[in-house]
N, CA and C atoms as an extended XYZ file, in Angstrom:
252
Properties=species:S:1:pos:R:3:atomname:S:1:resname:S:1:resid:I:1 pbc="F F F"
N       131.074       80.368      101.374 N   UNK     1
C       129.837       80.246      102.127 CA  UNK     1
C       129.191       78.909      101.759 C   UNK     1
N       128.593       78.297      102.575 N   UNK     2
C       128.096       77.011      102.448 CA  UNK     2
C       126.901       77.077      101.867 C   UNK     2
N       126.946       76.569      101.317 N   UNK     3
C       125.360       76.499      100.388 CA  UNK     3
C       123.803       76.780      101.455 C   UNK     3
N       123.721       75.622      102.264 N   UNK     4
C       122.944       75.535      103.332 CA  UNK     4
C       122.982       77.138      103.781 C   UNK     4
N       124.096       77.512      103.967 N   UNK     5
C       123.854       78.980      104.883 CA  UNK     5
C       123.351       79.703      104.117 C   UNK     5
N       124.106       79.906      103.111 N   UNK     6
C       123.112       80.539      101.598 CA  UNK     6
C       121.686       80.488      101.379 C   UNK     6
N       121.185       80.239      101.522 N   UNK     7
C       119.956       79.369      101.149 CA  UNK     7
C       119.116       80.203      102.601 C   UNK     7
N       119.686       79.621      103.456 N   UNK     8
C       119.053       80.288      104.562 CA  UNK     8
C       119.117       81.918      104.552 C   UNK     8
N       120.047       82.545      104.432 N   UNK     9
C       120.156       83.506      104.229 CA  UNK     9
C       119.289       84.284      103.356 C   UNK     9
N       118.936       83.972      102.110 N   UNK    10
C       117.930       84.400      101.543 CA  UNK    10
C       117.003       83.847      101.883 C   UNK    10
N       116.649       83.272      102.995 N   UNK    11
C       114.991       83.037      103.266 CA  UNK    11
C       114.947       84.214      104.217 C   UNK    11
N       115.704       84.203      104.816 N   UNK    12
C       116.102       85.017      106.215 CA  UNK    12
C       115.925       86.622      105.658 C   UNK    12
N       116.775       87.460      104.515 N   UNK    13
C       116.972       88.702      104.073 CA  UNK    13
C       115.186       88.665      103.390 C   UNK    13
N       114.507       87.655      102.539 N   UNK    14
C       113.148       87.618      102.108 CA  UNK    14
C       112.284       87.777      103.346 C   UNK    14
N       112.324       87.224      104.172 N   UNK    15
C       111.572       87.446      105.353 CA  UNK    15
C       111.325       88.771      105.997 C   UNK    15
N       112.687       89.410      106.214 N   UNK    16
C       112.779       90.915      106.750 CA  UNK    16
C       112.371       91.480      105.391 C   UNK    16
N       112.264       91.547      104.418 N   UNK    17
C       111.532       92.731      103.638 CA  UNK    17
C       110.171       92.121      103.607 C   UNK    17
N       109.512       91.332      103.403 N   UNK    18
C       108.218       91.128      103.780 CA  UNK    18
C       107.658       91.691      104.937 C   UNK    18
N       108.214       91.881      106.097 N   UNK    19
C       107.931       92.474      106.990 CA  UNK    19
C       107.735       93.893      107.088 C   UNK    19
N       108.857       94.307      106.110 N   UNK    20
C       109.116       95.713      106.360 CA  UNK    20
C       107.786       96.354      105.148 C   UNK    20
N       107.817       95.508      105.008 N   UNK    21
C       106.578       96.200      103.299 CA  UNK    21
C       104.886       96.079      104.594 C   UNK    21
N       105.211       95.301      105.114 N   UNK    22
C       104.103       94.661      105.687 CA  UNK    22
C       103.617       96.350      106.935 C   UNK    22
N       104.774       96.693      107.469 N   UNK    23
C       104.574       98.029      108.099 CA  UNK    23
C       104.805       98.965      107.404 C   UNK    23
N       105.031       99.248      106.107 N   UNK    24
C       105.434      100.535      105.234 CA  UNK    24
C       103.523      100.234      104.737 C   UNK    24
N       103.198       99.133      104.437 N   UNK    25
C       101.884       98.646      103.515 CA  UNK    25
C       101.213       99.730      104.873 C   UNK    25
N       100.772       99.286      106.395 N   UNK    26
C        99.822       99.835      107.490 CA  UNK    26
C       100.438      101.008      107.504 C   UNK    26
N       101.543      101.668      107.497 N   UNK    27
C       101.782      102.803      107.189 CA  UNK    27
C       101.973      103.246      108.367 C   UNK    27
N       102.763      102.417      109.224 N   UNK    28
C       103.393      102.413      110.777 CA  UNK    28
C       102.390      103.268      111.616 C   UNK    28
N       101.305      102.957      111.124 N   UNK    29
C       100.373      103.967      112.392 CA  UNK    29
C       100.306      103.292      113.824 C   UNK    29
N       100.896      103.719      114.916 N   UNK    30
C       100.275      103.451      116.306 CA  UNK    30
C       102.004      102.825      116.722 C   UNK    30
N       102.929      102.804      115.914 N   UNK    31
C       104.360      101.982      116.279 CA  UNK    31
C       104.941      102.825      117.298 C   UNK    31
N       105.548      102.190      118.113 N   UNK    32
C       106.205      103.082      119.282 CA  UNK    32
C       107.724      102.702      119.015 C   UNK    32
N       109.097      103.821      119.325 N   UNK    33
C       110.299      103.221      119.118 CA  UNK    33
C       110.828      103.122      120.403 C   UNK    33
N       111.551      102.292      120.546 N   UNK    34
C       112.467      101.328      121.655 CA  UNK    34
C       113.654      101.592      121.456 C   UNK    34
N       114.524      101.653      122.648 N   UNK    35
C       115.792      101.767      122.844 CA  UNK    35
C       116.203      100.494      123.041 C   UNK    35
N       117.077       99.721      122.562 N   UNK    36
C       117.452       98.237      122.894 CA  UNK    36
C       118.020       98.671      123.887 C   UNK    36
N       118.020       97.372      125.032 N   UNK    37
C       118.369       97.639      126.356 CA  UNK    37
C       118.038       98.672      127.282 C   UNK    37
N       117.300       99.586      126.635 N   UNK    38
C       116.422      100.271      127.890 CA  UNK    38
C       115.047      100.605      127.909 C   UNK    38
N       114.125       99.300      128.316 N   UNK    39
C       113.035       99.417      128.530 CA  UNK    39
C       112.274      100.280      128.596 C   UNK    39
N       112.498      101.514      129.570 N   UNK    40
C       112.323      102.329      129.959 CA  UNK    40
C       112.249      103.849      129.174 C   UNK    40
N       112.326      103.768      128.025 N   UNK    41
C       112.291      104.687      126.678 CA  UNK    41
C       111.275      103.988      126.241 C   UNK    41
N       110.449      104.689      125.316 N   UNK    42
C       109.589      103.784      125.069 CA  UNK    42
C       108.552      105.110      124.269 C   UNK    42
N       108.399      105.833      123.233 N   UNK    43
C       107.970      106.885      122.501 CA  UNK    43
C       107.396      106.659      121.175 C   UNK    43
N       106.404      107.455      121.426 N   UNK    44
C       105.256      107.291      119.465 CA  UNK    44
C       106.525      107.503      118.680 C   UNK    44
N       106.458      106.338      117.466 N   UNK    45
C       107.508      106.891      115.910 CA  UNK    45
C       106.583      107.978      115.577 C   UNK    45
N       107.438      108.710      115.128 N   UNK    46
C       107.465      109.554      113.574 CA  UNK    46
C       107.478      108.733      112.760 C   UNK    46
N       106.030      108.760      112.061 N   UNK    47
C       105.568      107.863      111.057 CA  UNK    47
C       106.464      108.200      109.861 C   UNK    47
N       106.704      109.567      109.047 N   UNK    48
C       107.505      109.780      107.996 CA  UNK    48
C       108.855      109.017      108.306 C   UNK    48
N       109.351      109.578      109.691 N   UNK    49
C       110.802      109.145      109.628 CA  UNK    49
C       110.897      107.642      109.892 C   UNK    49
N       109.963      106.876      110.399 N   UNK    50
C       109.896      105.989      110.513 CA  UNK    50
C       109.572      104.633      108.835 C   UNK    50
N       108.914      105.029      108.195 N   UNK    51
C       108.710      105.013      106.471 CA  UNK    51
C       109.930      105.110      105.858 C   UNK    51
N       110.831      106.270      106.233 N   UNK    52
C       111.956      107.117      105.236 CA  UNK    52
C       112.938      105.922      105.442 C   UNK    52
N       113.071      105.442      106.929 N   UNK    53
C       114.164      104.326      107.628 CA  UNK    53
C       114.107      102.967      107.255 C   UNK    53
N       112.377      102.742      107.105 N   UNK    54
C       112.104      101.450      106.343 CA  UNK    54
C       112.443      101.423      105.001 C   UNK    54
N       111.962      101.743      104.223 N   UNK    55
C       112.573      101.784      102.883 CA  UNK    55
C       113.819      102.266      102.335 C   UNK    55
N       114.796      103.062      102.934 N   UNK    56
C       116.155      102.450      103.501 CA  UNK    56
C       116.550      101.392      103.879 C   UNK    56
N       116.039      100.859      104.850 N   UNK    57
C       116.504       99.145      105.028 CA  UNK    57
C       116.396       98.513      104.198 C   UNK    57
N       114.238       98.292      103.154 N   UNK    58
C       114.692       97.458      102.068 CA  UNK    58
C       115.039       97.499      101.235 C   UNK    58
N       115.840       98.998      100.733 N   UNK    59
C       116.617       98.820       99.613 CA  UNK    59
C       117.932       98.233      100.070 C   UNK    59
N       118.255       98.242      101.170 N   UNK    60
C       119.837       97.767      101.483 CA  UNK    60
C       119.129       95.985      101.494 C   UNK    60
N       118.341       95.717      101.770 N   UNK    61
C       118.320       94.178      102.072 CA  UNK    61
C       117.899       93.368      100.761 C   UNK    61
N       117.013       94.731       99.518 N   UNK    62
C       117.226       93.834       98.380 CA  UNK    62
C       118.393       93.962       97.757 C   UNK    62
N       119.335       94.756       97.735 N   UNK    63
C       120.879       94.776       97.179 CA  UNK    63
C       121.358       93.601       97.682 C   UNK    63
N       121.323       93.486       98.523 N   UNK    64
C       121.993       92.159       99.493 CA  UNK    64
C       121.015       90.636       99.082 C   UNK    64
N       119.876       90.534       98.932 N   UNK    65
C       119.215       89.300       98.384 CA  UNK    65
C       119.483       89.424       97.212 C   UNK    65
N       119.656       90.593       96.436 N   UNK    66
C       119.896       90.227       94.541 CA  UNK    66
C       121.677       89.763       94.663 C   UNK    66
N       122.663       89.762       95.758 N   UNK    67
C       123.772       89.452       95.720 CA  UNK    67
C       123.507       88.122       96.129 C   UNK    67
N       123.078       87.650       97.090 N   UNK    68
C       122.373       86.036       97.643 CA  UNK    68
C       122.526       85.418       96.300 C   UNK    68
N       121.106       85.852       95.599 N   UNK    69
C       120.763       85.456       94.383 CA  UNK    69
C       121.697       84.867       93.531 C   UNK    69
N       122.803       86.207       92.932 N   UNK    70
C       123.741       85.709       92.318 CA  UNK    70
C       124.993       84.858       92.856 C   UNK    70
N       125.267       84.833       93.863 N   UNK    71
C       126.051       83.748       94.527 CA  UNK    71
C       125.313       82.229       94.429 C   UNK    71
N       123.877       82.044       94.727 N   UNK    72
C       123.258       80.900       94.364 CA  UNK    72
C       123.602       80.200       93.030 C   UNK    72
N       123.098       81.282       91.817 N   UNK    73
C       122.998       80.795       90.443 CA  UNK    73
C       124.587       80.750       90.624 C   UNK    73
N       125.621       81.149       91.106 N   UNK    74
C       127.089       80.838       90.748 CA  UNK    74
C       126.862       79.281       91.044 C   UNK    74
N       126.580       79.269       92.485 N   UNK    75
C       126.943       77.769       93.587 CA  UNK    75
C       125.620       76.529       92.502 C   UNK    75
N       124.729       76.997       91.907 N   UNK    76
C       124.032       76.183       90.677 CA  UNK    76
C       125.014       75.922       90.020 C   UNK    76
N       125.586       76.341       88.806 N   UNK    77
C       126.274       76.002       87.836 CA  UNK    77
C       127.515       75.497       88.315 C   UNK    77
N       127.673       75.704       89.344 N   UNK    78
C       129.327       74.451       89.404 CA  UNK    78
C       128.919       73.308       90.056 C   UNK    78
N       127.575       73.172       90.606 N   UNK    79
C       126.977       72.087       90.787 CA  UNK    79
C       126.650       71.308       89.660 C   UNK    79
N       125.983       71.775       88.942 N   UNK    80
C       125.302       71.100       87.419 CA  UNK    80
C       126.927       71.126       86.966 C   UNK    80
N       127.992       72.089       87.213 N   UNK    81
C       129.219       71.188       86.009 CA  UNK    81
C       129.355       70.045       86.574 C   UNK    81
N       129.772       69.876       88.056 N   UNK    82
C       130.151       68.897       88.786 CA  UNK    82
C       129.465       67.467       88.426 C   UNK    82
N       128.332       67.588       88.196 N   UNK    83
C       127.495       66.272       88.029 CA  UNK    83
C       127.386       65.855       86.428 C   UNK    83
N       127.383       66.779       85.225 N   UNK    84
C       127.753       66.524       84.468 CA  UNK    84
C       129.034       65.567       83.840 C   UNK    84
């Protein structure tokens, strides 16, 4: 993986859990769920199940940024050997 993409990537996986804390924080009151691609659905969440799904996601997306993480500090140190 290219460094650059790396990098982005954890701005990108940091971003979506900020978000998701950001509607777990309001406590998804008033959220409606959507069917991708059909407009036409369109129904109040279930706030619990809707909570239970978020914090599911950010535990899967901080597993995945603490792996970012350690791929970085790898792609650090063979940088710093390299220039050494």
């Amino acid at each position: 993986m290219e460094l650059e993409k790396l990098l982005n990537e954890i701005r990108d996986v940091k971003n979506d859990i900020e978000r998701i804390e950001h509607v777990i924080y309001l406590k998804a009151d008033g959220l409606c769920i959507s069917v991708i691609n059909e407009p036409r659905f369109n129904a109040p969440a279930d706030n619990k199940f809707l909570i239970d799904a978020l914090n599911s996601k950010k535990i899967e997306l901080t597993k995945r940024l603490n792996e970012l993480n350690e791929a970085k500090q790898i792609s650090e140190k063979i940088i710093a050997g390299l220039i050494v």
